[in-house]
N, C-alpha and C positions, 0 to 999 in steps of 0.2 A: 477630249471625251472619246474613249470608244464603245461608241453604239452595239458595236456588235457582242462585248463583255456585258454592256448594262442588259442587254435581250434575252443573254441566254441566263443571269441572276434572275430578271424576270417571270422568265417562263419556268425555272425550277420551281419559283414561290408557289406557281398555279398548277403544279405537276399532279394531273388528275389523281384524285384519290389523297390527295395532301391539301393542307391549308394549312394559315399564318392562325397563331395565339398573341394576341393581342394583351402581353404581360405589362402594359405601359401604363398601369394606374399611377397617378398623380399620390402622392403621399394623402392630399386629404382627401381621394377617391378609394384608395387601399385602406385607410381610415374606419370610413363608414365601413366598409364591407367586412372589416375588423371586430368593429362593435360589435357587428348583427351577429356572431358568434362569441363575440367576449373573452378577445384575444387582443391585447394590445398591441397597440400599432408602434413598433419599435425598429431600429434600423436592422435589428438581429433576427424579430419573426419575421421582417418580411425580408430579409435573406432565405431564412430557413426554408417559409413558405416557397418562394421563386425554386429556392434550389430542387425543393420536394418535385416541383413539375418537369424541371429542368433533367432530372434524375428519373423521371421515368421512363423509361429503356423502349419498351415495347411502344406508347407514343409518340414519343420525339421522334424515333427509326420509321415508325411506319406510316404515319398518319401526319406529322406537321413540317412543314415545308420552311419556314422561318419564325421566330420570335421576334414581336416589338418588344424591345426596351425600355424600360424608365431613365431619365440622367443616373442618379442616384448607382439602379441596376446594375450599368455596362462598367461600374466601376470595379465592383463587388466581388469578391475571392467565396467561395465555398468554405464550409468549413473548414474543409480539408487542404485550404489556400490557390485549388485550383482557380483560375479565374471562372466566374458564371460562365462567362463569352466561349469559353473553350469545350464549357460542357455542350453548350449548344452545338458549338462545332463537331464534336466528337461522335454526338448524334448522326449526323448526317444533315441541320437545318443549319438556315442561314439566319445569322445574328440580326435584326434590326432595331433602330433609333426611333423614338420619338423626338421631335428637337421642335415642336411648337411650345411655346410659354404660356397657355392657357388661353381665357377671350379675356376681353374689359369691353365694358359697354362704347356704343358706337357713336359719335359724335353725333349731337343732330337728329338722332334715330333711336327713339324712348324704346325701349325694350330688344334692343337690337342687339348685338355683340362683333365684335373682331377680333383675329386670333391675333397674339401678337407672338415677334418673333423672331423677326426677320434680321434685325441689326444682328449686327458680328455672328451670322448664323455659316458665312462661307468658312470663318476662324473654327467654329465648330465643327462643322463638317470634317474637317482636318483629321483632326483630334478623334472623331468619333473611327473615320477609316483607317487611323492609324489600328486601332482598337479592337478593329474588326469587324465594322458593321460596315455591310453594302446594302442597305435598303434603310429608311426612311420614311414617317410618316407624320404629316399636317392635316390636322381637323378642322376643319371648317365648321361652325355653329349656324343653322339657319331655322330660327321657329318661324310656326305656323299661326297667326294670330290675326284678330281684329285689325286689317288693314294693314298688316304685316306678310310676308318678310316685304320690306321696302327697296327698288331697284336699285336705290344706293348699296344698300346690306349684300344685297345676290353681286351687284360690281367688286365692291372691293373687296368680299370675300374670293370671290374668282380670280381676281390678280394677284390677291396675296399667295393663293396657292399656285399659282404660276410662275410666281417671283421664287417661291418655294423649290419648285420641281426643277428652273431651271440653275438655281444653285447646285440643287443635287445630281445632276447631270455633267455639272462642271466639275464636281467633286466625283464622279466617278461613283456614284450613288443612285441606286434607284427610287425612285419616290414615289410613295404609294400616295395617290392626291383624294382626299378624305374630304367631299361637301356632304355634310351630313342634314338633310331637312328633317328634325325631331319628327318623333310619334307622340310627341306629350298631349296633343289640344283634342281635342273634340270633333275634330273635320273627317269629312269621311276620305277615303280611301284618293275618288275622282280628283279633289282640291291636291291632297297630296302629290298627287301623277301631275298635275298642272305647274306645282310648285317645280318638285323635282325635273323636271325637263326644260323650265326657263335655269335653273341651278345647272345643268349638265349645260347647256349650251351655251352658255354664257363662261361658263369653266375651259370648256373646249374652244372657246374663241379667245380667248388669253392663253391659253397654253399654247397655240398657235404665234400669237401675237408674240408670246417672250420665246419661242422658237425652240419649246419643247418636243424632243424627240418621242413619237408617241409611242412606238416601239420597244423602248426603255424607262416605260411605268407602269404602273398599275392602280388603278381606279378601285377605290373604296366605298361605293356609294350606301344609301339606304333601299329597302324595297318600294315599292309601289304599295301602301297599307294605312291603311284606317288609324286614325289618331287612338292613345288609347283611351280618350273619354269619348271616344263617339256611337252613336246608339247604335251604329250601324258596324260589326266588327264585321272585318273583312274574308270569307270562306279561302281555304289555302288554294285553291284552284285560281283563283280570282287574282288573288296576289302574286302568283307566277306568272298569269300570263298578261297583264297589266304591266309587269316590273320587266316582263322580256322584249312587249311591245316598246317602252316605253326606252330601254335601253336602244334596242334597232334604232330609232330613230336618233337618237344623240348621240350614242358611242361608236367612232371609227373604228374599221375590221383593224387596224392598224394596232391596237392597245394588245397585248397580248393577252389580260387575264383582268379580269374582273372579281374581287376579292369583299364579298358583304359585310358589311355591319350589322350587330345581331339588335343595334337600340333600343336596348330595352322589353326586345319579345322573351316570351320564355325560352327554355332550354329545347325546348321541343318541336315550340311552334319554329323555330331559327331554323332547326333542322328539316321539316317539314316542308318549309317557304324553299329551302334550296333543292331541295329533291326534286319538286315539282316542276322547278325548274329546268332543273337537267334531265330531267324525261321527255319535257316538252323539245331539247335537244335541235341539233341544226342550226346553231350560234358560232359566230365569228371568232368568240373569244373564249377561253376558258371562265368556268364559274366555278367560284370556290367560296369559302370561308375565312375571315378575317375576325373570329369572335373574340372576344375578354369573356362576361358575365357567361355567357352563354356556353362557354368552357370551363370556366373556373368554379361557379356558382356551389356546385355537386362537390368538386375536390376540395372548396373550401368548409365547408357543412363538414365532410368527413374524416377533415383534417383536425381543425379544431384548435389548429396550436400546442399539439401532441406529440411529441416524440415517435410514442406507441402507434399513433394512427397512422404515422407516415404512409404504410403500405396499404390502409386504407384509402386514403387522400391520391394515392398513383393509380389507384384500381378505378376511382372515379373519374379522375381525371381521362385514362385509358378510353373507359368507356364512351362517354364523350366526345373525344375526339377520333371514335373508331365512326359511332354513329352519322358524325359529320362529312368524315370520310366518305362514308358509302354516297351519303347525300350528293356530296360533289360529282358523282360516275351516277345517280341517279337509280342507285343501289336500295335504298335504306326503304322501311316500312316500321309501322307502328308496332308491328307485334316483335320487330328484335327491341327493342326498349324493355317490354314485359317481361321476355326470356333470362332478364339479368339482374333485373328488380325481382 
């Protein structure tokens, strides 16, 4: 392993002003998102679609710093038979892998999950950096429920992702380590910070344990925020400085960059939550953005599974990840949204 390669792939991911696009939908997650526009989900539009984002000049170059990929994806030629992987390249971003195999429920543990994955994942790894990819990413499932998540569910979800990270390190891969505690339930904001910091700590003491170089990863987490059924939604002020305190205290200066998950907020609020952030500034580590929905949502609406729209579907996409952009440098305000709408 050298450390000092995987650090500097690292810290390009969280190069202020850039963030990762999180293009890694699962075929029956690309699917839904399919439907809701009434585009079939075929191996060819979701070529087309990838390529449409892949091909936009002006974001890829200035605003996003890596791609996760799908298996399916990193395989995939352009129409024009370029490999995808090289369009990213071409860009100026770094290619990355998704290489978790979804969750299945958790032994033991009624309503729990575990990601599975791990068998013949070092044989993958291989394969994938022949290919191109230096960075990686493992999702961790942890809800919020009635008596849940269970210290079982936070344990072996924390090793798996460690057993994870330190394959990817041996592979010469960086791995972005992804616990994610949903927003689905009802609980407000406080439970969530409660969860979320037995989750971080428990992550970080297996990644220790399997003797992960902290250096050469990047931490995916969710924010400090209010479930989304709960009476109590959470004001953006609140959710930044909860999700900042909240990191201080579990995440070593050590990590180079902290890369969020947009779970489920809107497009807006995602961008919002990180702004706040990085205003609030004075952190160990860079803050950026790691979205899918929260990127795609707008280009996918405008796209449509249209030839003709293309240039509309890049323009959205643009915007978007210009918005985000600023957010990371703690840039951005609510009235550039309006000025382009």
């Amino acid at each position: 392993m050298n450390l000092a390669d995987l650090n500097k792939v690292a810290l390009a991911m969280v190069t202020p002003g850039k963030g990762v696009l999180a293009a890694d939908e699962s075929s029956g997650t690309i699917k839904k998102r399919f439907d809701a526009i009434s585009v079939e989900s075929t191996e060819e539009t979701r070529r087309d679609y990838r390529e449409m984002l892949f091909r936009s000049q002006e974001a890829m170059s200035k605003y996003v710093s890596g791609v996760i990929l799908y298996d399916e994806t990193i395989w995939q030629n352009a129409k024009d038979g370029t490999p995808l992987v090289k369009l990213i390249e071409q860009s100026g971003a770094i290619p990355g892998i998704k290489v978790d195999e979804g969750t299945q429920g958790l032994p033991g543990c009624p309503g729990e999950l575990i990601t599975a994955g791990l068998d013949k994942l070092a044989e993958r790894l291989k394969k994938y950096y022949e290919r191109g990819a230096r960075f990686a990413k493992w999702r961790a499932v942890i809800d919020i429920g009635q008596n849940i998540p269970s210290m079982t569910a936070i344990h072996v979800n924390a090793h798996a992702l460690a057993r994870y990270a330190a394959l990817c390190q041996q592979a010469q891969i960086v791995p972005i380590v992804e616990p994610e505690v949903l927003m689905d339930g009802d609980h407000d904001i406080d439970r969530c910070y409660d969860v979320t910091q037995r989750v971080l700590n428990k992550t970080f003491q297996e990644l220790r344990v399997q003797r992960v170089a902290l250096e050469g990863m990047i931490l995916k987490p969710n924010m400090a925020i209010a479930g989304k059924k709960s009476a109590k939604p959470s004001p953006v002020e609140e959710v930044a400085e909860k999700t900042i305190r909240l990191l201080k205290s579990c995440v070593p200066a050590a990590v180079p960059g902290i890369a969020f998950l947009s779970g489920g907020q809107s497009d807006e609020d995602a961008t919002a939550h990180l702004n706040a952030m990085n205003r609030i500034g004075g952190l160990p580590w860079k803050l950026t953005f790691s979205y899918g929905r929260a990127l795609q949502a707008a280009p996918q609406k405008a796209w449509s599974g249209k030839a003709e729209n293309v240039a509309a579907g890049q323009r959205a996409f643009t915007h978007r990840a210009r918005m985000n952009a600023l957010a990371s440098k703690g840039e951005w305000d609510a009235g550039l949204e309006k000025k382009v709408a």
